[in-house]
N, C-alpha and C positions, 0 to 999 in steps of 0.2 A: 749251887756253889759257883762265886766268880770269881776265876785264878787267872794273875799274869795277865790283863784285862784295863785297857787305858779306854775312859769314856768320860769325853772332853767337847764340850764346845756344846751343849744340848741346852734347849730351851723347852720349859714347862706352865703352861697355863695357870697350873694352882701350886703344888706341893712337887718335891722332886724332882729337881732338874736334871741331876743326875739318875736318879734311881730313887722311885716310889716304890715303897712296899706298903702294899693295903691287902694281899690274899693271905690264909691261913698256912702258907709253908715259912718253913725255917729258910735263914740265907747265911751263907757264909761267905766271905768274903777274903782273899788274900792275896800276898803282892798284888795290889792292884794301884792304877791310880785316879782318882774321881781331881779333875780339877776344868778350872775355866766353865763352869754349869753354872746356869741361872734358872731361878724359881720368879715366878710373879709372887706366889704366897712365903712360907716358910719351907725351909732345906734345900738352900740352892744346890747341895751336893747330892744330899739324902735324907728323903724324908719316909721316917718308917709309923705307919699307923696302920697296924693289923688288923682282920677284921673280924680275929675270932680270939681264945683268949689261947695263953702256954706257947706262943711262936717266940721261937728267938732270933735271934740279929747277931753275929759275930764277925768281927772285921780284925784282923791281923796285918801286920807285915805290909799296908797299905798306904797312902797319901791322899788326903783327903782337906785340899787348900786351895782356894783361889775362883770358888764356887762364889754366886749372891744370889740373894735374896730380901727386897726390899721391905717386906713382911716380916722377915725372920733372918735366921742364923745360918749357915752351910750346913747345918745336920739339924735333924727336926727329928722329934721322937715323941709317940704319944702310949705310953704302958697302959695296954688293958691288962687286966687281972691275969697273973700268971705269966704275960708274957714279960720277956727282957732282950735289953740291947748290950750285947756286954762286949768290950772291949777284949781281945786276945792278946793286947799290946804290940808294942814295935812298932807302931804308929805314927804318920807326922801329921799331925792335925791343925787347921786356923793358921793364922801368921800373928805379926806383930805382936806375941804374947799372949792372943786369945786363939782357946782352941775352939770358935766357931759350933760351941753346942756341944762338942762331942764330951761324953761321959770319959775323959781322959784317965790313964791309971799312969803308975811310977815310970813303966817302961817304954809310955808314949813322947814322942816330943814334939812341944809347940814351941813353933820358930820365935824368934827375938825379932826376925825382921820380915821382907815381904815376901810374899810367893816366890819370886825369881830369885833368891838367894837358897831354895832346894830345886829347882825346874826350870828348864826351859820352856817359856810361855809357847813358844810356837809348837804345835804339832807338824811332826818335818817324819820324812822318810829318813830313819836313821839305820836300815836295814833292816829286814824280813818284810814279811807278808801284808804288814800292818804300818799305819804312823805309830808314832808316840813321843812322850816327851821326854824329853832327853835328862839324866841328873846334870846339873850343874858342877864345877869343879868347887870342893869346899861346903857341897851340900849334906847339908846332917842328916842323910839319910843314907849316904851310901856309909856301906860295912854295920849297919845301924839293925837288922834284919836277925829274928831267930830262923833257926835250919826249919822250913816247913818241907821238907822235901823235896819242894821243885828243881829240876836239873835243869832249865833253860827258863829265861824269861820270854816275851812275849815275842821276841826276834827270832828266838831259837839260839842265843848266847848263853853259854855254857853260868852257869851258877854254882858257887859264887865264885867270882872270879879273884878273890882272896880269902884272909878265913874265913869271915862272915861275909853273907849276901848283903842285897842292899835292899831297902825299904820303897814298893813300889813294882810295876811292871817293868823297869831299865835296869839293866844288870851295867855298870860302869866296867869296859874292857880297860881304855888310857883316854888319857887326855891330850887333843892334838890342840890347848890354846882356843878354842872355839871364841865365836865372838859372843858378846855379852851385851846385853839388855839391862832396861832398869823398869822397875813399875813405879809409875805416879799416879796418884788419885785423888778426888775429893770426898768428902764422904758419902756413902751412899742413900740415896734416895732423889725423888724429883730435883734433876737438875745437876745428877753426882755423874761425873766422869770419872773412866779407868783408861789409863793410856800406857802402855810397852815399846820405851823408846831406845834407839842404840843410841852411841855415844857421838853419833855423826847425825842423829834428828830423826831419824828415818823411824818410821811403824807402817803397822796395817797384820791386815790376817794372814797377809803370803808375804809379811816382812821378820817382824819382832814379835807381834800378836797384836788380834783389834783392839779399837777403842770403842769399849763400852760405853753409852749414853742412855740416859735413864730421863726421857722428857718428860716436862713440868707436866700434869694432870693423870689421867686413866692409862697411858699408853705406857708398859712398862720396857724396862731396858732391853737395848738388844746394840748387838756390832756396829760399825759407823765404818769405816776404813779398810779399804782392801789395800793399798799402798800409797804412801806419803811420804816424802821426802826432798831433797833440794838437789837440782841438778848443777854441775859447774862445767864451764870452760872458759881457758884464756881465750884475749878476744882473738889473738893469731889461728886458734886450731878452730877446725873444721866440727870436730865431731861433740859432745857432750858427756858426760856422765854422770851416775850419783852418788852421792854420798852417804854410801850406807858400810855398814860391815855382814851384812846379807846383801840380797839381789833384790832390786827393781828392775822388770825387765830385762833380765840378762847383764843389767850392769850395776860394779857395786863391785862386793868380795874387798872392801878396801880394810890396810891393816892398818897397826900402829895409833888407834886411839885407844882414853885410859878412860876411867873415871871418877874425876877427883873428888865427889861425895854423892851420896843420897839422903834423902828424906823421905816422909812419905806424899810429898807435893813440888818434891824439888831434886834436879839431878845436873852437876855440873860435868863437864869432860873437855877433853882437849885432844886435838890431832890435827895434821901437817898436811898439806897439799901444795907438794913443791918447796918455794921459798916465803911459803903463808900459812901461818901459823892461825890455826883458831881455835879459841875457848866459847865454849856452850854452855848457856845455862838455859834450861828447860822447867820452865814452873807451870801449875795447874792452881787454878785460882776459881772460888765462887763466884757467880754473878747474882747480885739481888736487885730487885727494882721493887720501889716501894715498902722496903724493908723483905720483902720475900725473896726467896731464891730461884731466880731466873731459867740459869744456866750455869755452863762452865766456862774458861777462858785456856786452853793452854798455849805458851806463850815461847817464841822460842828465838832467844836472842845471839846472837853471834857477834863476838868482837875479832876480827880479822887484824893483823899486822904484816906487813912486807919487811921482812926478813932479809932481805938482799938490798944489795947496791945499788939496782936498777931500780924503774919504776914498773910497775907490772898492771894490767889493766884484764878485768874478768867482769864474767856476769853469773848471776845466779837465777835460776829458774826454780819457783816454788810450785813443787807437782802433788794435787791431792785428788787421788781415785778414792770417792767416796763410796760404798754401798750399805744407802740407809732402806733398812729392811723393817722398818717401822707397819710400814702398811701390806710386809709379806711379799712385795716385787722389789727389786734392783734396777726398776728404771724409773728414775730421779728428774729432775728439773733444776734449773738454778738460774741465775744470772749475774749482772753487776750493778752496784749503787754506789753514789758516794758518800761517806759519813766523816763528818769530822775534818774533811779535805782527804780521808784515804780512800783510794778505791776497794769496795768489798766485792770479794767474787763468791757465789752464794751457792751452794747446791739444797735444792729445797725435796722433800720426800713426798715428789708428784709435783709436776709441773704446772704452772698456773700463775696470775700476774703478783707484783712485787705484795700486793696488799692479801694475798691469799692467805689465812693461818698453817701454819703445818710445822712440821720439825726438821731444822737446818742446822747446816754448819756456814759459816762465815769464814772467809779466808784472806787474810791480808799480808801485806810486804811493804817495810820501810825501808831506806835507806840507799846509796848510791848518790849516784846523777838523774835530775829528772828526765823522765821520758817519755812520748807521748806513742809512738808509731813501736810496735809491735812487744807493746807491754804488756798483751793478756789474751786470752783464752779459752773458750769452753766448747768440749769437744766430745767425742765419742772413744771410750776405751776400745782398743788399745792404741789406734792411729794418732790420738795427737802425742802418747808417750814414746810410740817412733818417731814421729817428725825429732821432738824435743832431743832425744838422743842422736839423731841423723843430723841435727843442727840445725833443722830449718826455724823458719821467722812464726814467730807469734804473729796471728792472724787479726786480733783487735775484734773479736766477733762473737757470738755468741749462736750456736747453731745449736737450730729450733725455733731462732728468734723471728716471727714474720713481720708483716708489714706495719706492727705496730709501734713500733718502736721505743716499747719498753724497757730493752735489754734484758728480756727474762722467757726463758724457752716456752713458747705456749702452751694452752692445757691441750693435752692428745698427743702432743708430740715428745713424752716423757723418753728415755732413752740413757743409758750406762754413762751416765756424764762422768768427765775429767775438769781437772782446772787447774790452771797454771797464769802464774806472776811472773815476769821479768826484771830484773836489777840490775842496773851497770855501774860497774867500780874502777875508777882510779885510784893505785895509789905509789907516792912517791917511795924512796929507799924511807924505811923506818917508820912509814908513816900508819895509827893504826882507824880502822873507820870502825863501825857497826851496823848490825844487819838485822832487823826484827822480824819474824814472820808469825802469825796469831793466826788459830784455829777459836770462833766461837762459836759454840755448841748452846744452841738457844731453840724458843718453843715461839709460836705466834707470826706476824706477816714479819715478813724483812724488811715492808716500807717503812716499819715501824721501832727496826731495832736500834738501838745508838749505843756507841764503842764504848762500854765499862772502863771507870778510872785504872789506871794501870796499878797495878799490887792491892785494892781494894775490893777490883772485882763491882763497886758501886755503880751505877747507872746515872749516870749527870742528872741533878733535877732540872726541870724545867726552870726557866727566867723569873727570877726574883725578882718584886720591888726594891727601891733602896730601903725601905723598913723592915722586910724580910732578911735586909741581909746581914749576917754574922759582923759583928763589929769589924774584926782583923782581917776582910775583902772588900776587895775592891766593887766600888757600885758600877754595872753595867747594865745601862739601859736595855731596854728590849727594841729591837728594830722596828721597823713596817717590813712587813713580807717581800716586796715589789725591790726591795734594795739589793743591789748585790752582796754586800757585806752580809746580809742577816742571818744567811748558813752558819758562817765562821764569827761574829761577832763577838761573841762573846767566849771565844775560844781565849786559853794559854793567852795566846800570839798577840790578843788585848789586853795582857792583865798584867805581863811578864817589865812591861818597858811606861817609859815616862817621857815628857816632851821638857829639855833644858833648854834649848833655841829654839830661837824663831823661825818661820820658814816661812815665806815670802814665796807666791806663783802667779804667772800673768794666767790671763784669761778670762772664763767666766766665772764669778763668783761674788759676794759681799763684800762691800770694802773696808768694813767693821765688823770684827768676831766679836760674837755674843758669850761671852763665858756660860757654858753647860748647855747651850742649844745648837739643834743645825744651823749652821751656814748653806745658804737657799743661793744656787749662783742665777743671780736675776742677769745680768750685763755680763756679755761677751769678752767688754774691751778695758772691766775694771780691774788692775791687778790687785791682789788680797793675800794681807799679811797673816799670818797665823800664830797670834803670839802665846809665847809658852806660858806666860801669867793668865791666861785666859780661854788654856785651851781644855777643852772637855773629849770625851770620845766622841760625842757627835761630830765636834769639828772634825776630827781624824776621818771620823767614817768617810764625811761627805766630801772631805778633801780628798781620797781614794776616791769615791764616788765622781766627782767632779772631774778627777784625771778619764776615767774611763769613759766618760762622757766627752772627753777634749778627741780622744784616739777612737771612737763609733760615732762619731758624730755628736750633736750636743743636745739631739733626741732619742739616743737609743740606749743610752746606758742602764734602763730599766729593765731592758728586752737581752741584757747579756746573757748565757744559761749562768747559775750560780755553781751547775758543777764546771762547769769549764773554768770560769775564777778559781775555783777550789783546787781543781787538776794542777794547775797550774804554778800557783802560789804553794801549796803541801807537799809538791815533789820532793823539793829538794829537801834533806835535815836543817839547812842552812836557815829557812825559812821563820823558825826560830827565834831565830837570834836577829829576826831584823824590822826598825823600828817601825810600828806603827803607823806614824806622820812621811814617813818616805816610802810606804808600802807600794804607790802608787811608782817609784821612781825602778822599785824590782819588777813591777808592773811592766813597765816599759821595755826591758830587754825580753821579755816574751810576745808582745804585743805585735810583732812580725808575722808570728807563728797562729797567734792566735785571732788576729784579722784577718789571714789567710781562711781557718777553718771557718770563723763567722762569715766569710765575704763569699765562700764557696759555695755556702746553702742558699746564699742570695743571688746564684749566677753573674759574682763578682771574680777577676780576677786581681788579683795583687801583682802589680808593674812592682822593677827594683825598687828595694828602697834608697832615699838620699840618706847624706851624714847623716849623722845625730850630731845634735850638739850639744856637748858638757853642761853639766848643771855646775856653776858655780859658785862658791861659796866667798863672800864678799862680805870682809866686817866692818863694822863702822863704827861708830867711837861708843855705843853704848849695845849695840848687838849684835850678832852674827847674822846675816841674813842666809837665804839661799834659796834665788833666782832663777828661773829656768828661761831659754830663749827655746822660741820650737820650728821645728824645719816642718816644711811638710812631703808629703809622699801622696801619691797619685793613684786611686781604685776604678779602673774602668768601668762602668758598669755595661749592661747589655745591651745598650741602646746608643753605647756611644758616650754618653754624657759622662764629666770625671765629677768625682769628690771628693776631700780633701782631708788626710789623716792624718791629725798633728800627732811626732813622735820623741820622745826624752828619752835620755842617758840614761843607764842601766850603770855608772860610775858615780851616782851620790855616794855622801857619805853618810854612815848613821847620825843623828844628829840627839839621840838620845839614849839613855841610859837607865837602869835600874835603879831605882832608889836605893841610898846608902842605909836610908831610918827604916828601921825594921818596923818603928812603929808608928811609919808614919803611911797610909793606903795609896799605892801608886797613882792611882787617876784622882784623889785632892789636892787641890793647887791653890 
């Protein structure tokens, strides 16, 4: 017999995650609660397959929800002759309308919605001897209970604590307003996530409850997350904290957020911090590649508004203590890569180089002011979630990383990884921004992985010819490798915008655009018009191309790294919205910064720099031109000798636009 009895969180090779029964005794079963159990095979709660015949199975007065099994049901039952599994009722079985297998009768109930609307998912010291899980306020279980005679629940609190007990090992004394969680998921099997998130972002298994992931092949689901969540401070203070309604490290306890709906893949909320107002919405999304299902995505966006008079300036810190227990240890590996122009910070299950296959999560952060010097981090629990709380700097490093300079913690040197993002915000009185932060939950190398379409969850195909492509896109060529554009080429940020003027640049380049081919800059001292009736994205690229060749010399622009372009240009949201044909001109207010770090590795130093001088825009009776004059600026090198970095205005203006024709393909002209 198992009375007043919480058995939660257990994992089963084959059959019963919770409780297998395969010997010839009876079981009985009451106020109990079987939940959070996973099975590799069928009955992630319970699975009963006796092994003689006449045994029975009776469960009462129990809970019995929020079990998997990617084989089978939360309750698995196999009747040899004579035996039976019979329900006693009073029962809260399955969620979302299915009762998970179990042989349900009149006086059981299966919830309408998910686990966390009868239980608290976290197993917490709620008093006595024992954890357990706590009922929820409004859960159909409490006063739900026939009299089985128990006088205390599993605490040692008196029963029932009005007329009728409650359904389960947790006897409900009052309710002090506790904080509240939501479950999201996709659905189960290779590649399904289960995540328990509060109304302020935060999870893990010592926050709201893990995230369950279930990777693509042989390797079945298990926990991912021991704590996640986003740290804040204004930039005046000193210290940090998080934003949860539990504890991250000691900090947290925070009140006053709501939550304005759920799904079962989607959960919005809202709550205050100070005179900043944020709304959250939190979705979980498939990933497939090649028509199959990858992984998962959950995604977690914040729109921030300032609320006050003033302006008010913060940053936020994305912290995720992983512990992927796939291969049975909690010491993990990870690093960082760029995709797409974001930086991903990776924690992989076992350490090893970026092209190793294995089961990862992916971690990224949009939005703010771009930033290069103390934006990330990978560390050892629990010291870099002190620092971050203590306030100190993001280190820029990845430790474990040696002498190779992957950015990915070597094999051997596996170890309790952390990881954290940094974001910095301005914002004026009333102004409001937004903040993305993505967790991807994927199987295979991380060299390998590329950011799924947002809300599809799809996997970008590969580069098309223009006959492969769908009538209503836009044709984008495929690059050469060697180019700096060919990362981002055929990103958005090419497809989004259209060239209406001309643009006109001294230097090196052709002094005739070829409609739909590169422009090859043969002559130094030929200037080269770029006209909108005849420009292709070759021409854009290479006119980018060309710029960055005027600012590294007019032999090195093949040798730029493409994630430093990338870094670069993807920080800011701004990026965007900006066109194309002047990509080179956003270029150039970076270009300080970023000749410094290329000149650095070359044992160059960067002297001040001179003016800049304005790109002007000068029209003439049948087009707008827009000219640049270039100053130059001085790089010592270590021998003495100078060389010469021509540098432009960071004040162009866009010089194109969206197409108005919806049906007419942005890059034909």
């Amino acid at each position: 017999m198992i009375t007043n009895s919480t058995i939660s969180g257990n994992e089963a090779q084959e059959g019963g995650g919770g409780i297998n029964i395969e010997d010839e005794s009876d079981v009985s079963i009451i106020n109990s609660t079987i939940y959070g159990n996973t099975a590799q095979e069928a009955g992630g709660g319970i699975s009963s397959d006796p092994s003689d015949t006449g045994v029975q199975l009776s469960i009462s007065n129990s809970i019995i929800s929020g079990n998997t099994a990617p084989q089978g049901s939360e309750f698995s039952i196999d009747d040899d002759e004579g035996s039976s599994n019979i329900s006693g009722g009073f029962n809260v079985v399955g969620q979302n309308g299915n009762s998970g297998g179990f042989p349900a009768i009149a006086t059981d109930i299966i919830p309408s919605g998910s686990t966390d609307t009868v239980l608290d998912p976290v197993l917490r010291d709620n008093g006595g001897p024992t954890q357990t899980h706590a009922l929820v306020e409004g859960s159909p279980a409490i006063d739900a209970a026939a009299d089985a005679g128990l006088l205390t629940d599993q605490r040692g609190v008196t029963r029932p604590q009005n007329q009728t007990p409650d359904i389960g090992a947790f006897e409900v004394e009052q309710f002090l307003n506790p904080p509240t969680s939501r479950l999201i998921f996709t659905p189960d099997g290779d590649g399904g996530v289960r995540v328990t998130v509060d109304a302020f972002g935060a999870f893990g298994s010592s926050v709201t409850g893990n995230a369950v992931y279930d990777p693509v092949g042989e390797i079945g689901p298990a926990g991912t997350t021991f704590e996640s969540g986003v740290a804040f401070r204004l930039t005046e203070e000193t210290f940090r904290f998080f934003l949860t309604a539990f504890e991250i490290g000691g900090s947290g306890g925070l009140e006053g957020s709501e939550f304005l709906s759920s799904t079962d893949t989607n959960a919005t909320s809202r709550f205050q911090i100070g005179s900043l107002t944020f709304e959250l919405d939190q979705t979980v999304v498939e990933n497939f590649q090649d028509g199959q299902r990858s992984g998962s995505t959950l995604s977690q966006s914040y729109t921030i508004t300032n609320t006050s008079s003033l302006p008010v300036e913060f940053e936020l810190i994305r912290y995720f203590d992983g512990d992927l227990d796939f291969d049975g240890s909690l010491r993990d590996g990870g690093g960082s890569l760029i995709r797409d122009g974001q930086q991903i910070l990776f924690e992989t299950d076992g350490a090893g180089l970026p092209e190793t296959s294995t089961t990862f999560i992916g971690l990224s952060s949009i939005g703010g002011s771009p930033i290069a010097e103390n934006r990330f981090e990978a560390a050892a629990f629990d010291g870099l979630r002190s620092r971050i709380l203590q306030g100190d700097v993001l280190r820029n490093q990845i430790e474990g990383d040696g002498n190779d300079a992957d950015s990915f913690v070597d094999a051997g040197q596996d170890y309790d990884i952390t990881l954290a993002l940094r974001n910095l915000f301005s914002l004026n009185a009333g102004q409001s921004t937004s903040y993305l932060t993505s967790l991807f939950f994927g199987s295979g190398a991380p060299e390998d992985f590329v950011i799924p379409n947002p809300g599809t969850g799809e996997t970008p195909p590969a580069a098309m010819t223009p006959n492969e492509m769908p009538p209503n896109l836009p044709q984008v060529p495929t690059m050469q490798p060697s180019n700096p554009l060919a990362r981002f080429a055929s990103r958005p940020l090419f497809e989004e915008h259209r060239l209406d003027q001309d643009i006109t640049f001294e230097g090196s380049g052709s002094p005739v655009p070829q409609s739909g081919t590169n422009l090859v800059p043969p002559n130094p001292l030929t200037p080269t018009t770029l006209a909108a009736a005849d420009a292709s994205i070759g021409d854009l690229e290479n006119a980018f191309t060309h710029a960055l060749e005027r600012h590294f010399n007019t032999t090195s622009a093949n040798a730029i790294s493409p994630e430093l372009v990338e870094q670069k240009l993807r920080a800011a949201d701004q990026i965007q919205d900006v066109n194309p044909a002047l990509l080179y001109a956003y270029f150039a207010e970076s270009t300080p910064a970023i000749a410094e770090a290329e000149t650095k590795a070359k044992t160059k130093t960067l002297v001040a720099s001179t003016d800049l001088t304005l790109i002007s825009q000068t029209p003439t009776d049948s087009e707008t031109t827009n000219s640049e004059t270039l100053n130059s600026e001085t790089l010592n090198t270590e021998n003495g000798e100078s060389e010469t970095l021509n540098t432009i205005s960071a004040d162009a203006q866009c010089l194109s636009q969206q197409s108005s024709n919806p049906n007419d393909p942005l890059w034909q002209f």
